[in-house]
N, C-alpha and C positions, 0 to 999 in steps of 0.2 A: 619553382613550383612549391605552394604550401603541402605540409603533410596532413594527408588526412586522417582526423582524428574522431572515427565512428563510435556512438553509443549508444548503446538498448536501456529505455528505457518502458518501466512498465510501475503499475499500481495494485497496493494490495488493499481492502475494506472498503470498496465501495458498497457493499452490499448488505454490512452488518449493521443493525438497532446504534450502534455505542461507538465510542471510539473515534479517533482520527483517521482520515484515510492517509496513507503513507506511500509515498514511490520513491522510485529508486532510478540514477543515470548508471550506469556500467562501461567503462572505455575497457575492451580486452586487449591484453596485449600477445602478441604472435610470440612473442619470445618467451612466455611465460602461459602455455596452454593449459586450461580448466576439462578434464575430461569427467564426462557424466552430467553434465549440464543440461537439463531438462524444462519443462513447464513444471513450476513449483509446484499444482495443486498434484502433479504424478511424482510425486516424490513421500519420500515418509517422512516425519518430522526433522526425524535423526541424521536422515540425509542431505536433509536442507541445510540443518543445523554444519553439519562438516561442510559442505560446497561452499556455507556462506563465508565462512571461516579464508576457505581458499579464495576469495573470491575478493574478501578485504583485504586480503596478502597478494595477492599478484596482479590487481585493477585498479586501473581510478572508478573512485566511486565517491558520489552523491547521496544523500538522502532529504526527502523536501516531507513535508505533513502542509494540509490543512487540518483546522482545529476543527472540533465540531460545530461552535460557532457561524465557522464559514461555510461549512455544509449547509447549516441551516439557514442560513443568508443569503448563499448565490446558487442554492442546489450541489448533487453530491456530483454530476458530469463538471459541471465549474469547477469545482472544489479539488475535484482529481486533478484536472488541467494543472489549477495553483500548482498543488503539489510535485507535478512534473516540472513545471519552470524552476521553481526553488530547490530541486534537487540535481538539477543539470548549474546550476548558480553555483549547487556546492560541488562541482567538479573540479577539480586541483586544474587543469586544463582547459578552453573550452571547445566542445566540437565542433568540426564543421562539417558533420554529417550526422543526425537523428533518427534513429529507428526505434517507431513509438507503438506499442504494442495499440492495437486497436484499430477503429475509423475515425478517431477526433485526434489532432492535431494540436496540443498546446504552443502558444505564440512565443516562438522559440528566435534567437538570433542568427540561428543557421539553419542550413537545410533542414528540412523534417518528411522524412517518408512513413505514413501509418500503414502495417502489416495485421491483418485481422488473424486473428491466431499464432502473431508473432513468438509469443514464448513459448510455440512448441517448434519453430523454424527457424528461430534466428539467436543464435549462443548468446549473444550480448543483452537480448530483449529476457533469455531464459535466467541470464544471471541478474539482470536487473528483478526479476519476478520475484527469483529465492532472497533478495537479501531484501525487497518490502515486505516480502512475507516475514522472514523470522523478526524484521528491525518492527511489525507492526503489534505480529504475537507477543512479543518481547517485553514492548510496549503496555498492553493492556495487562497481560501477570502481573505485571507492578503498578498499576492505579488498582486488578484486582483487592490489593490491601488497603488502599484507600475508601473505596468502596465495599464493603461486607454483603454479603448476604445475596451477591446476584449471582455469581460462578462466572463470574469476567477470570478468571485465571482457567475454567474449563473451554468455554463458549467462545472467550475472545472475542463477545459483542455479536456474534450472530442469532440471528433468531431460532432457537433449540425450543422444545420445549418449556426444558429447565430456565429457558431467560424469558418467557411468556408468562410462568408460573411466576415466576420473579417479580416483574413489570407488576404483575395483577395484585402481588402481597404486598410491595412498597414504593412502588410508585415508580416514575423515572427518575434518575439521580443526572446532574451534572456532565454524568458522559453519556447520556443518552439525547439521538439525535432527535429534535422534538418534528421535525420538516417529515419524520418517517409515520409513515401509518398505525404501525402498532404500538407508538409510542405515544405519537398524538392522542390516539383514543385511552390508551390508560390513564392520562395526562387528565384527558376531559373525563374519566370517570371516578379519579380521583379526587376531581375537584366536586363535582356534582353528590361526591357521598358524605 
């Protein structure tokens, strides 16, 4: 009998103006237990920050991105999906068992079970969550110096104020997703002014 090799995977920025979306596969292992493993968004940064740490020391782990590009190309539900396949690809192992935070199901090689509110149920889907999170935060602080002047190192691409105000004084940049509405319209009132 093969051994089975379960992993949680989940997605962090589907929801923000900028940025790539980023996911994460997680294989836990019994012999090496993560305690305090939660749904990323009930964690404080700080605590992410350490779980994720233990998380890349005691698991296999994956990490996949679509670009913005692709967002804007095949929608940001597609685009997540991408990102889950190419992250379960970077698994040192691969599984034959998927627990996939949500109700969509990326076209995976092995089983795949979607749990709607997985990363507050299921450790492996929880540790998948914290390490797209911090790998995606992580992520945007560092294009924030490429880009000036938007608070991509405060905001990390979501729609705040401060990145509406932003959008309105200079336009979308490169990492903004143009398929999104508040970006499109700045897009088009930039060009009309």
């Amino acid at each position: 009998m093969t051994e089975e090799i379960v992993c949680g995977i989940d997605e962090a920025g589907r929801g923000p103006w900028a940025g790539p979306v980023v996911a994460a596969a997680v294989v836990l292992s019994a012999a090496r237990p993560i305690a305090g493993l939660a749904d990323s968004k009930q964690l404080s940064p700080r605590r992410r920050q350490q779980l994720c740490g233990e998380i890349l020391r005691r698991a296999l782990v994956g990490i996949g991105e679509a670009s913005v590009e692709e967002i804007d190309r095949l929608n940001i539900l597609q685009a997540s999906l991408l990102a889950m396949v190419r992250a379960v690809a970077r698994l040192p192992r691969a599984p034959t068992l998927a627990l996939v935070d949500g109700n969509r199901a990326p076209p995976l090689a092995c089983a795949v079970r979607t749990i709607v509110s997985g990363d507050a149920k299921e450790p492996a889907i929880s540790a998948a969550s914290i390490v797209a999170k911090v790998s995606r935060d992580g992520l945007l602080r560092q294009l924030a110096g490429r880009y000036p002047g938007y608070g991509f190192e405060r905001h990390l691409g979501y729609g705040t104020p401060e990145h509406a105000a932003a959008l309105g004084r200079l336009g979308p940049c490169a990492l903004h997703r143009t398929s999104f509405g508040p970006v499109r319209r700045s897009r088009e009132q930039s060009v009309n002014s």
